[in-house]
C-alpha positions in Angstrom: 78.2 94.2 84.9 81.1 96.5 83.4 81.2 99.4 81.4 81.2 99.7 77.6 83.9 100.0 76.0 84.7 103.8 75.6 83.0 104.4 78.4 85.4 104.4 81.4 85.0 104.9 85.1 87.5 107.7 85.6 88.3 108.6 89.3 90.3 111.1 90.7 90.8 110.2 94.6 89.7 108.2 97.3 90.4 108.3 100.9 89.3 107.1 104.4 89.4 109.5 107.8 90.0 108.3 110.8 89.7 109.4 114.8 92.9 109.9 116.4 91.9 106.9 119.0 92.3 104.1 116.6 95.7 102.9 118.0 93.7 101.7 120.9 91.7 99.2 119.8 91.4 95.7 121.8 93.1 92.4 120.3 91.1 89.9 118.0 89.4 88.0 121.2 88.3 91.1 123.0 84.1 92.4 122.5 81.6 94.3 123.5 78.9 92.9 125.3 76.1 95.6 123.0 77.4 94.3 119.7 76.4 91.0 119.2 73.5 90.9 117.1 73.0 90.3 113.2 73.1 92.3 110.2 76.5 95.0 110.4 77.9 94.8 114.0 80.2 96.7 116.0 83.0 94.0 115.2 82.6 93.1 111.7 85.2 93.7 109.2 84.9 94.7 105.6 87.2 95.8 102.8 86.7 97.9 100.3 85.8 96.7 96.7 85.5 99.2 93.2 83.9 96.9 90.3 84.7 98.0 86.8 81.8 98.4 86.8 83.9 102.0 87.3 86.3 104.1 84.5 86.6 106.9 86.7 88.7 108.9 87.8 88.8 110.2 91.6 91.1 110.2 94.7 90.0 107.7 97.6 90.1 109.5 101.0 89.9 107.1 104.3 88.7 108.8 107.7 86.9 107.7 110.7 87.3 105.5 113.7 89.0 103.0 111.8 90.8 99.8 112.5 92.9 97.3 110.2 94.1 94.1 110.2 97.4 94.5 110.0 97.5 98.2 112.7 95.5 96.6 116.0 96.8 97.5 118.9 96.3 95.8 122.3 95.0 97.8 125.2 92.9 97.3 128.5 90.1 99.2 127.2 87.7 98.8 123.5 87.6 102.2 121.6 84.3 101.1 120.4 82.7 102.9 123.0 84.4 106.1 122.5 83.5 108.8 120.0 84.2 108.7 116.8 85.8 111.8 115.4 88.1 114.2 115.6 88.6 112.4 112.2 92.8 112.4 110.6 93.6 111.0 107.3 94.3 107.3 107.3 95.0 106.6 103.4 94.6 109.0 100.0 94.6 106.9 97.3 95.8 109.0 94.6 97.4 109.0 91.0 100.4 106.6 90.7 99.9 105.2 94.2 96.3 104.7 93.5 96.8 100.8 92.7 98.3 99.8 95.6 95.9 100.2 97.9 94.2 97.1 95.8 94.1 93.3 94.7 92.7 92.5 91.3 90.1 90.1 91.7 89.9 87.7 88.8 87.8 85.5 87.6 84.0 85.2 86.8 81.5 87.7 88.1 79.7 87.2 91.8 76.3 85.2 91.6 75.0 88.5 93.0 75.2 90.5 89.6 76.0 87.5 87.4 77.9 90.0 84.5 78.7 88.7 81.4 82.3 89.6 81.9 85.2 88.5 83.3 87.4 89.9 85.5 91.3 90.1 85.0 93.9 90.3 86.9 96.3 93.1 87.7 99.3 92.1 85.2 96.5 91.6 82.0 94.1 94.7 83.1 97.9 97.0 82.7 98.5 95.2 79.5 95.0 95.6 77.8 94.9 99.4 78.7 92.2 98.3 81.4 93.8 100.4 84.3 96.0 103.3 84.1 97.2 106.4 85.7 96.9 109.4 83.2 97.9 113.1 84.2 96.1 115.7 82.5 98.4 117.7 80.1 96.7 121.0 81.4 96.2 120.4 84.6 98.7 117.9 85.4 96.2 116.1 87.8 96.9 112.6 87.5 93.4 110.7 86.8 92.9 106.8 87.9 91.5 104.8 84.6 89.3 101.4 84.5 87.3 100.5 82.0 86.2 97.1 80.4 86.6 96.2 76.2 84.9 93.5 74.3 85.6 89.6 74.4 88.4 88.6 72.4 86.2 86.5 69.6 82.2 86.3 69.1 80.7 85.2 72.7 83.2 85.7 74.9 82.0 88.0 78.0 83.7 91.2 78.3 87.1 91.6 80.1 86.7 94.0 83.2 88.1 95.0 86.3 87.3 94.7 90.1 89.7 96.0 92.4 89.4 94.8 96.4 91.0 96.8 99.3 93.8 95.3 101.2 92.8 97.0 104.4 89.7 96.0 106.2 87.8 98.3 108.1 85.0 98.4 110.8 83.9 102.2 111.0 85.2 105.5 109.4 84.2 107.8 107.2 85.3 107.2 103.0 84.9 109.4 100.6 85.5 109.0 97.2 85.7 111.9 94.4 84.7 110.4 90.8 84.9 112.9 87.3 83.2 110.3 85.5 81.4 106.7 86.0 79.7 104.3 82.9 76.2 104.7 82.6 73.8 103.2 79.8 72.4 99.9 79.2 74.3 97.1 80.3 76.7 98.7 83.0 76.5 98.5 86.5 79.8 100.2 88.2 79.7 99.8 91.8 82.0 101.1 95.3 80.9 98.9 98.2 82.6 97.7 101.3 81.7 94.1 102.3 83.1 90.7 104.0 82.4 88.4 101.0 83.5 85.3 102.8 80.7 85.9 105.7 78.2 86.9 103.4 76.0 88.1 104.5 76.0 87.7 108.0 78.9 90.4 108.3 77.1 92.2 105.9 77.3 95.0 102.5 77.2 98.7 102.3 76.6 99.6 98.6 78.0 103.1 98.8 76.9 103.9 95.1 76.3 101.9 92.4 74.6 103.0 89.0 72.9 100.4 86.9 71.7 100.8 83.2 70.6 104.7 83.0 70.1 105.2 86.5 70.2 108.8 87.5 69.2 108.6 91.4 71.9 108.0 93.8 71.4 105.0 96.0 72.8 103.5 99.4 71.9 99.8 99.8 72.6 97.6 102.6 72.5 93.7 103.0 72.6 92.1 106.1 71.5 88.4 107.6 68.4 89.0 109.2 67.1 91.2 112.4 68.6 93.7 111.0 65.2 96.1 109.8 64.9 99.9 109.9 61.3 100.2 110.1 60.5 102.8 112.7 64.0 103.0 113.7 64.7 106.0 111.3 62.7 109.2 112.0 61.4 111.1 109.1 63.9 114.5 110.8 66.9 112.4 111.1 67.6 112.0 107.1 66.6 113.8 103.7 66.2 110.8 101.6 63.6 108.1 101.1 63.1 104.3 101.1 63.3 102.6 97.7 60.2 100.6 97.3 58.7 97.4 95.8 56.5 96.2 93.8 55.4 93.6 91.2 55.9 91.2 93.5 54.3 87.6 93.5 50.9 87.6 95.3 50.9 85.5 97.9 48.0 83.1 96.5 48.1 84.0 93.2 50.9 83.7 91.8 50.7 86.4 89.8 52.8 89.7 89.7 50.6 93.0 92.4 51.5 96.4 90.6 48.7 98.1 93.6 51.2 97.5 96.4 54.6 99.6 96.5 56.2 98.3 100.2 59.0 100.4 101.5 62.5 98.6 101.4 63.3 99.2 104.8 64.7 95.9 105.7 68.1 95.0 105.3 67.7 91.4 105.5 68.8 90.0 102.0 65.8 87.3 102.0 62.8 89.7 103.8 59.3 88.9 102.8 57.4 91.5 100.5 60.8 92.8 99.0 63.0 91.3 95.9 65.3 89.0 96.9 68.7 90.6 98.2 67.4 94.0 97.6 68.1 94.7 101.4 67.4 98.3 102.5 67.9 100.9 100.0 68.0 104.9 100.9 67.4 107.0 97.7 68.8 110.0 97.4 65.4 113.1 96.5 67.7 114.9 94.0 67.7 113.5 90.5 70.8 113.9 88.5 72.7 112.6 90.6 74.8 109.6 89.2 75.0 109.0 85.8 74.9 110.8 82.6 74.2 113.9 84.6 76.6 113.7 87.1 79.1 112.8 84.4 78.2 116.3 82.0 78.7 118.8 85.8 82.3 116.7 85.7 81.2 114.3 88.3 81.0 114.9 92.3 81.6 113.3 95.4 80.3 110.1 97.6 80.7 110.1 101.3 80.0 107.6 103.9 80.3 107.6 107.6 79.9 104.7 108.8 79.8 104.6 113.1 78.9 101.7 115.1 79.3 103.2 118.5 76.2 106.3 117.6 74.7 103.1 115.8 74.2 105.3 112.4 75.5 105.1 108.8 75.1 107.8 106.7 75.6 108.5 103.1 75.6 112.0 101.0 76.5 113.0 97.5 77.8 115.9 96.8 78.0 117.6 92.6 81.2 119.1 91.3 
């Protein structure tokens, strides 16, 4: 989906963290004999994607154990097995050098979410007032602008904007500081890091994403299957809770069971007694959190650590 018209995603900065041992990881045909199994492994790639879906403003910060195509380094020994941190700055998207960092994706929508818009690319999103860079005229803090506007004649989906990282990563820690996203019927703006072309045996991480008036921060993950979290994840070692389901099809029937509500603990995008693709979903216990709440507090801040040698990925929100 994409915002409303009006009703931008407005982001102030981004950036990923990494630990100071990523110059060391093995070449392309090197592995670890513990990483091969399905769902998100120690060697799968993703790149970062921001849907419009977002307005916003925010910087992008990348830390973490992190490793690119175009920076891998050949050495006798994998890094994989090494800790993670201390984390150093890797990239900080930010104001005028915000864009980048990015590809514009254009085209239609992914079957996925199946918006009625249409994505454009970078030359058109610039020209239409899509995207921009605007500095604060008190402040002087320059803000990162996306927003979607209506089709050019009656029937026409929306024009809209989805941005996809250049850099591809396989751990680190991301945070990403937002002042305002779209919220209310009809929008879904999303941040999420994924391989779309190995879908979705290399997996998604949806690190937030707001659809219609959500106000609950969620974490979703998709993964090919064997990949569940059901008594892997005890109740000390997070503060948040498994989305549920229910409504779904009885088995015999046919028709719709309200009685049963089944923790989404599975990551597989086709597990039985969950929707379809809904994978596993960690919800944040603190409303007002995303969304129209978020946005009137002047936004806040999304983190995710993602670290395949401790075998963990965590996510936490933080309010302005």
């Amino acid at each position: 989906m994409a915002p409303r018209e009006g009703d931008p995603l407005i982001r102030k900065q981004f950036s990923v963290n990494n630990s100071t041992d990523d110059d060391n990881d093995n070449d392309d045909n090197s592995r670890d004999d513990d990483s091969h199994h399905n769902g998100l492994n120690q060697r799968q790639w993703v790149a970062l994607g921001i849907g419009c879906v977002l307005g916003f403003m925010a910087v992008l910060y990348m830390l973490g154990a992190m490793d690119s195509t175009s920076h891998r380094k050949k050495s006798g020994t994998s890094t994989l097995r090494k800790a993670t941190g201390p984390y150093h700055l890797v990239e900080r998207q930010v104001g005028q050098d915000f864009f980048q960092y990015y590809d514009f994706y254009e085209g239609a929508d992914s079957l996925g979410s199946a918006g009625y818009n249409t994505y454009v690319n970078q030359e058109q999103a610039f020209q239409l007032n899509l995207a921009n860079v605007t500095k604060d005229i008190i402040s002087g803090e320059e803000f990162v602008y996306m927003q979607s506007m209506a089709g050019a004649s009656k029937g026409k989906f929306r024009s809209s904007v989805r941005l996809e990282g250049k850099r591809r990563f396989h751990r680190g820690l991301f945070i990403l500081d937002v002042a305002h996203m779209p919220a209310g019927c009809g929008v879904w703006p999303a941040f999420w890091m994924t391989d779309e072309d190995h879908w979705p045996n290399h997996g998604e991480i949806d690190i937030v994403e707001g659809i219609n008036t959500q106000t609950v921060v969620k974490t979703a993950l998709h993964t090919s299957d064997q990949c569940s979290m059901y008594a892997h994840v005890p109740a000390w070692a997070h503060s948040g809770v498994w989305d549920t389901s229910t409504g779904l099809p009885d088995t015999f029937t046919g028709q719709p069971n309200f009685i049963n509500n089944i923790e989404a603990d599975n990551c597989w995008v086709m597990a039985p007694h969950q929707w379809a693709n809904q994978g596993c979903v960690a919800v944040s216990t603190e409303n007002d959190t995303i969304g129209e709440p978020m946005n009137a507090i002047g936004g806040g801040v999304y983190v995710l650590e993602w670290d395949p040698v401790h075998g963990y990925i965590k996510s936490w929100v933080f309010k302005n």
